[in-house]
C-alpha positions in Angstrom: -53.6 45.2 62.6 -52.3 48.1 65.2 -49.5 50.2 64.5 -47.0 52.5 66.3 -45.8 55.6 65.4 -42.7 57.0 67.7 -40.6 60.2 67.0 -36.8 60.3 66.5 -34.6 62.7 65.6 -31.4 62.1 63.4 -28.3 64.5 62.8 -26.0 64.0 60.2 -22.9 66.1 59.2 -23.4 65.0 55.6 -26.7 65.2 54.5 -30.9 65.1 55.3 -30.4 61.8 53.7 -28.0 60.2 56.1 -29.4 62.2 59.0 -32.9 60.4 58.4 -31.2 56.9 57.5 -29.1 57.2 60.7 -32.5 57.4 62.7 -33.9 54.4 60.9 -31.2 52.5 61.8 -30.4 53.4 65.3 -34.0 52.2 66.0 -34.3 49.5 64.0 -31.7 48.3 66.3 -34.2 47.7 69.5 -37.7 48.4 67.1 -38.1 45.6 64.8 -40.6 46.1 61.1 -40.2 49.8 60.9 -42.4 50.6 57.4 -42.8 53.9 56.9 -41.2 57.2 57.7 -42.6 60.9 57.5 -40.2 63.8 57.8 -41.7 66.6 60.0 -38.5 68.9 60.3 -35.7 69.7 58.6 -33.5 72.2 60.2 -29.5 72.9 60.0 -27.3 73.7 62.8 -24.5 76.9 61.5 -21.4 77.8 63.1 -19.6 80.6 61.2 -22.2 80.8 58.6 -21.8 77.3 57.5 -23.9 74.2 58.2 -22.1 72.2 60.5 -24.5 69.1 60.8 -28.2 68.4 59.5 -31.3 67.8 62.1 -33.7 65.8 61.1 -37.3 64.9 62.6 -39.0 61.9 61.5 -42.2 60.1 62.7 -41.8 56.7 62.0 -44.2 53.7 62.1 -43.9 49.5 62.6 -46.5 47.4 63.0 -47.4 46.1 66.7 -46.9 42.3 67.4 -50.2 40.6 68.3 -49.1 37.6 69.5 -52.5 36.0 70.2 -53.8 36.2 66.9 -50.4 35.3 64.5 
């Protein structure tokens, strides 16, 4: 079994919840399996002292289709 890991970042105005499920599913669009997520960064982005949206980096991880051997 091989797997992949690829980075994406998600921002959400609501929460480091939403920002990290937006990234899921914006790649499980074209990535199909994705099974595990890690969350690197967390950072917030302020405009008049007040967090306007959350940023999110995630490393996440499917497995790799091995079509000769399933």
């Amino acid at each position: 079994m091989v797997e992949k890991t690829i980075e994406l970042t998600g921002i959400s105005a609501n929460s480091v919840e939403d920002a990290v499920q937006l990234a899921i599913s914006r790649a499980g669009v074209t990535i199909k399996g994705i099974n595990a997520a890690h969350v690197e960064d967390i950072s917030a982005i302020i405009e008049n002292n007040r967090v306007l949206r959350w940023r999110v980096r995630i490393k996440a991880t499917f497995l790799v289709k091995d079509e000769l051997h399933e």
